[in-house]
Each structure stands twice: as structure tokens, then as C-alpha cells.
Backbone as CSV, one residue per row, in Angstrom:
resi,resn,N_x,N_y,N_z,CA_x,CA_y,CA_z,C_x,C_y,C_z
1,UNK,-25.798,-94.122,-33.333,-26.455,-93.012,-34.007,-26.511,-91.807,-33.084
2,UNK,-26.180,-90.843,-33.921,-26.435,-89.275,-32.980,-27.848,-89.279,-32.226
3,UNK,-27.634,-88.514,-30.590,-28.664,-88.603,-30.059,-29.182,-86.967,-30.272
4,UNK,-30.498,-86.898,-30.135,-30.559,-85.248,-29.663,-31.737,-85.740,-28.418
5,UNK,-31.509,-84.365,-27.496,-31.805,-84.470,-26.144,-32.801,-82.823,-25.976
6,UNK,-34.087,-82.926,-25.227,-34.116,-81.594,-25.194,-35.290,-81.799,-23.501
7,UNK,-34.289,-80.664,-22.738,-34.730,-81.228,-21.407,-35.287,-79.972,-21.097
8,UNK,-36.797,-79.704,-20.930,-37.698,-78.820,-20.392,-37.901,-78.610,-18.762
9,UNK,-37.218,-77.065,-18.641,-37.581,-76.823,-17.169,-38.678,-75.428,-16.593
10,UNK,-39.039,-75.981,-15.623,-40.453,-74.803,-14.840,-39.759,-74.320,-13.970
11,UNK,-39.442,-73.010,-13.950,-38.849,-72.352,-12.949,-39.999,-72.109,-11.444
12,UNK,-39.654,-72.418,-10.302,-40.273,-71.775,-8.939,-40.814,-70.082,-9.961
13,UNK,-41.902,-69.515,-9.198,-42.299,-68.283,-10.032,-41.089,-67.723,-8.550
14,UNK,-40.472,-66.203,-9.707,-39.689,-65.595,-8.807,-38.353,-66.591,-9.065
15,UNK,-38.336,-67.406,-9.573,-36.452,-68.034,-10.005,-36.122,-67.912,-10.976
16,UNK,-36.928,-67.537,-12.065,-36.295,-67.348,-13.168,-35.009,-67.572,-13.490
17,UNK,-34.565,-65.720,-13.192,-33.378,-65.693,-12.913,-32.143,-66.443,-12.713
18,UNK,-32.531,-66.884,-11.452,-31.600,-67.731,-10.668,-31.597,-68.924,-11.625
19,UNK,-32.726,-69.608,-11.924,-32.653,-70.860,-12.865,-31.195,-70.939,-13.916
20,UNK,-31.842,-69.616,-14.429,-31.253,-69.224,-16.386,-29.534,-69.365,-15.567
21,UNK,-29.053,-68.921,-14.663,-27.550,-68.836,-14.533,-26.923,-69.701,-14.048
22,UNK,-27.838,-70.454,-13.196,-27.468,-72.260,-12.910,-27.316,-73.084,-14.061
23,UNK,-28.104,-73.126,-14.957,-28.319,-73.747,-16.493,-26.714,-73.373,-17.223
24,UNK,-27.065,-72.108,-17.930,-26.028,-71.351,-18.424,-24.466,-72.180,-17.833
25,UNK,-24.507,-72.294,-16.250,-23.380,-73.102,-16.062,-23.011,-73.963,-16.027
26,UNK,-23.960,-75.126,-16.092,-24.206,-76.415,-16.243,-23.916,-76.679,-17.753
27,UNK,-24.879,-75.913,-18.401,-24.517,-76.612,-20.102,-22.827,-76.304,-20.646
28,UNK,-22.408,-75.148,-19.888,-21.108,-74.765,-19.979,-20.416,-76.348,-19.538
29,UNK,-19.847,-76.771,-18.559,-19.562,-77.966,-18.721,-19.984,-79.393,-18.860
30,UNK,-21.121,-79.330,-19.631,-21.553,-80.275,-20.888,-20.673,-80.346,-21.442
31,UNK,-20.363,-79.334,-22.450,-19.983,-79.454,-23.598,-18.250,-79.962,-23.622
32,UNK,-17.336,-80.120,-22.103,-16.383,-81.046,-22.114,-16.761,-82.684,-22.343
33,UNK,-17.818,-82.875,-21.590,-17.795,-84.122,-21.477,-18.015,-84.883,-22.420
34,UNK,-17.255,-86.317,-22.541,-16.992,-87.234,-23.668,-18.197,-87.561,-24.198
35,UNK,-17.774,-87.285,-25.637,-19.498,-87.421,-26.323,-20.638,-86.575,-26.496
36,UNK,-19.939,-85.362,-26.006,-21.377,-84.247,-26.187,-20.745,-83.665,-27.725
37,UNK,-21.783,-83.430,-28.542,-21.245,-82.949,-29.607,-22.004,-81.165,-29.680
38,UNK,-23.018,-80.749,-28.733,-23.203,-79.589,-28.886,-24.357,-79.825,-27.306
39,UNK,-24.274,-78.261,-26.850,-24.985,-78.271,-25.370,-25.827,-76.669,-25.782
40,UNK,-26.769,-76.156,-25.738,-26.822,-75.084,-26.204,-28.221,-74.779,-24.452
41,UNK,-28.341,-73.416,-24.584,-29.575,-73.279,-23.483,-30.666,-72.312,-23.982
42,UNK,-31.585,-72.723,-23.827,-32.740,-71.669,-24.500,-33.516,-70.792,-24.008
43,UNK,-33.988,-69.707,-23.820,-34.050,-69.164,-23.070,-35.494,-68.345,-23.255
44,UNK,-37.016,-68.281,-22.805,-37.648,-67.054,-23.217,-37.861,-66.822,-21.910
45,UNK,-37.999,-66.133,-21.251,-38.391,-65.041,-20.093,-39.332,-64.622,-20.205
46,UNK,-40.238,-64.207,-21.641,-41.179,-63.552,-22.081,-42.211,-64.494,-21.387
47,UNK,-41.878,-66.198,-21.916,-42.920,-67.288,-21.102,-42.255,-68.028,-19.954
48,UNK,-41.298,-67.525,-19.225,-40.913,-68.222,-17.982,-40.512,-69.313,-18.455
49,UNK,-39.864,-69.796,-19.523,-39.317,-71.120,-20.238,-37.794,-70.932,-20.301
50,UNK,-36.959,-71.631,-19.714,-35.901,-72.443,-19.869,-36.125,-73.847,-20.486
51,UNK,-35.473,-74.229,-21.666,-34.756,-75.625,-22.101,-33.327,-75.047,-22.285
52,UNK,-32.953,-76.836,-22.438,-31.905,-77.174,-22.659,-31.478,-78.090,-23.954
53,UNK,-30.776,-78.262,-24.698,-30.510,-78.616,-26.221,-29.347,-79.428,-26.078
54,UNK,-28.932,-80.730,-26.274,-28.197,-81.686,-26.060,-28.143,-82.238,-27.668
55,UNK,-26.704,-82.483,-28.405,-26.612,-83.577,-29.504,-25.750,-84.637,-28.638
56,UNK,-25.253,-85.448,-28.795,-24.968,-86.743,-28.527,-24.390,-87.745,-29.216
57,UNK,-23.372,-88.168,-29.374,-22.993,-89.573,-30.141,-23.336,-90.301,-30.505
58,UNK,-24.018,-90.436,-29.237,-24.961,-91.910,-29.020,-25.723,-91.925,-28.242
59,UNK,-27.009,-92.490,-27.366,-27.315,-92.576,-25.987,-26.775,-93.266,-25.096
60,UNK,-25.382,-93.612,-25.216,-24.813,-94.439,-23.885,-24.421,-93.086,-23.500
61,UNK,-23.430,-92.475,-24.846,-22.853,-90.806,-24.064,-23.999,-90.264,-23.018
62,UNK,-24.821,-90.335,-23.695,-26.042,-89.355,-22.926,-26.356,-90.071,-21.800
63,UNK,-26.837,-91.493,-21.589,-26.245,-92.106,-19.982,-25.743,-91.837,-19.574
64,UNK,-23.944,-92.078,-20.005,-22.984,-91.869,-19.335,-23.198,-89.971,-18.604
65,UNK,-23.458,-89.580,-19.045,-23.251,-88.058,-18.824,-24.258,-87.605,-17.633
66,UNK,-25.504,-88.385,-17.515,-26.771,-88.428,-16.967,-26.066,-89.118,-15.278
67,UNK,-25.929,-89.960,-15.436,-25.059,-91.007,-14.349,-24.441,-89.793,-13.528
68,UNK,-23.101,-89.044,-14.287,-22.222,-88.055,-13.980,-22.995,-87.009,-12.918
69,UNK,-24.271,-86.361,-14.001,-24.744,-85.103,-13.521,-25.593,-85.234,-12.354
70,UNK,-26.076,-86.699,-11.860,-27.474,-87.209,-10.474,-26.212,-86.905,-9.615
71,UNK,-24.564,-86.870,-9.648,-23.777,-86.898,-8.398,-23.215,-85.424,-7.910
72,UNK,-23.378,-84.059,-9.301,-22.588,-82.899,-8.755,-23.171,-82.600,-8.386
73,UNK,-23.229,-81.396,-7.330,-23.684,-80.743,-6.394,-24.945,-79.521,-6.954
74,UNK,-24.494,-79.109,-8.064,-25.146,-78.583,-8.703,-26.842,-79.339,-9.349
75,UNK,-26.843,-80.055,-9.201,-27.953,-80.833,-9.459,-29.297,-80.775,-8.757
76,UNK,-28.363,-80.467,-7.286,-29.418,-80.777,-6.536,-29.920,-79.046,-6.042
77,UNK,-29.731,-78.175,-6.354,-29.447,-77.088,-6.607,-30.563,-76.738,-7.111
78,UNK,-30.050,-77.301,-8.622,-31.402,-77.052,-9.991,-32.664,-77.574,-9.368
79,UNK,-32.665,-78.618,-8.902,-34.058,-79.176,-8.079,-34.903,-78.220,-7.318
80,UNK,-33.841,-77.448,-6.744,-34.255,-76.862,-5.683,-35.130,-75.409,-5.951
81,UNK,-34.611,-75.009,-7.665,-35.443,-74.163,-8.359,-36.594,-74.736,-9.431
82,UNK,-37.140,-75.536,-9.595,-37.540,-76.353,-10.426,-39.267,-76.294,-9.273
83,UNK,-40.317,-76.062,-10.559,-41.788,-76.099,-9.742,-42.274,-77.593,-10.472
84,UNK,-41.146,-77.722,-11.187,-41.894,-79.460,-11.507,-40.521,-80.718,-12.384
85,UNK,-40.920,-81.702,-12.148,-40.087,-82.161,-12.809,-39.130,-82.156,-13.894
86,UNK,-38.072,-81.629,-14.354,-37.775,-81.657,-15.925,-38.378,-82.660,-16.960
87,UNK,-38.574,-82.142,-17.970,-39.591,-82.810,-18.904,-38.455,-83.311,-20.031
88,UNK,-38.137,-84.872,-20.158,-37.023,-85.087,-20.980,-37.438,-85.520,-22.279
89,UNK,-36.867,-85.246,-23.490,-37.357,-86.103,-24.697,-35.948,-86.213,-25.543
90,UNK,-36.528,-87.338,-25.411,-35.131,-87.855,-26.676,-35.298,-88.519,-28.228
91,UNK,-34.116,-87.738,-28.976,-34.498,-88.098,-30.331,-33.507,-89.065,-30.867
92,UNK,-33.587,-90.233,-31.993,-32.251,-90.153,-32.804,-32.455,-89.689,-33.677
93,UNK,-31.212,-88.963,-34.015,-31.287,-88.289,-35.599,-31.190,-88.876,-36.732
94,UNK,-32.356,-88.483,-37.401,-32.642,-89.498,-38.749,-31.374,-89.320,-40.034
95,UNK,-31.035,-89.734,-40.829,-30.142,-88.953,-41.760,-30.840,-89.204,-43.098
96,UNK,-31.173,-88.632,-43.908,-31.664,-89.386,-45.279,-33.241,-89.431,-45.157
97,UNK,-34.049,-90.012,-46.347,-34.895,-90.725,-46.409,-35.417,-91.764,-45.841
């Protein structure tokens, strides 16, 4: 079943910025990897809020992809702007009644 994914981040105050264009490049190559069916990034500035918007195949894709992203370099990066943990929630998508 399709997954949806939506991963909440707290920017350092003063990273904003920097956050939103690390993201922006990250979800950019999401959307190769096997099994992503949409990567989108959200953005208000108005409240210092970055998410991130993930659909999914399945949740192994979304493992599999998770596995991938703890090893690029970029990861540890995002950490490094981050005033708190990313906040993950995952859905499956219902279809019907």
C-alpha cells in the first residue's frame, strides 16, 4: 500500500535559510530513487517551518530510501542545522470507504 511520509524540521534560529536550500536539494534527489512516487518541500518562513512531503509505494521503499539517506554526506549536514530532532509521521493511504 502507498506510503505517505511527512518529516518536520526546526531550523537553528538564524538557519533558516541555509536549512530551506539543503532540503530543496535533498528532496530533489528523492524523487530518483526507486519507489518515491512524489517528494515535495514545504516551506513557511513566516513560522520558521520547513517540512518535507514523501508518497511511497510502500514502506519498505521508504526504508529502503531511509537506510540510503543515514550514509550521504548531506545528512549529516542537515543535523548540523536542525535545533531538534526531525519529527517523522507516517501514513498509509486509505483508498475508499
Amino acid at each position: 500500500m502507498t506510503e505517505a511520509v511527512i518529516i518536520e524540521l526546526q531550523p537553528l534560529p538564524g538557519q533558516y535559510t541555509r536549512l530551506a536550500v539543503l532540503v530543496k536539494q535533498m528532496v530533489a534527489q528523492v524523487r530518483d530513487f526507486p519507489g518515491c512516487l512524489q517528494a515535495d518541500t514545504l516551506l513557511a518562513p513566516e513560522r520558521d517551518e520547513i517540512a518535507i512531503f514523501h508518497r511511497w509505494e510502500n514502506a519498505d521503499a521508504f526504508g529502503d530510501y531511509l537506510i540510503w539517506r543515514s550514509k550521504q554526506a548531506d545528512f549529516e549536514q542537515l543535523h548540523k542545522l536542525l535545533a531538534a530532532e526531525p519529527d517523522f509521521k507516517s501514513f498509509t493511504l486509505g483508498t475508499g470507504a
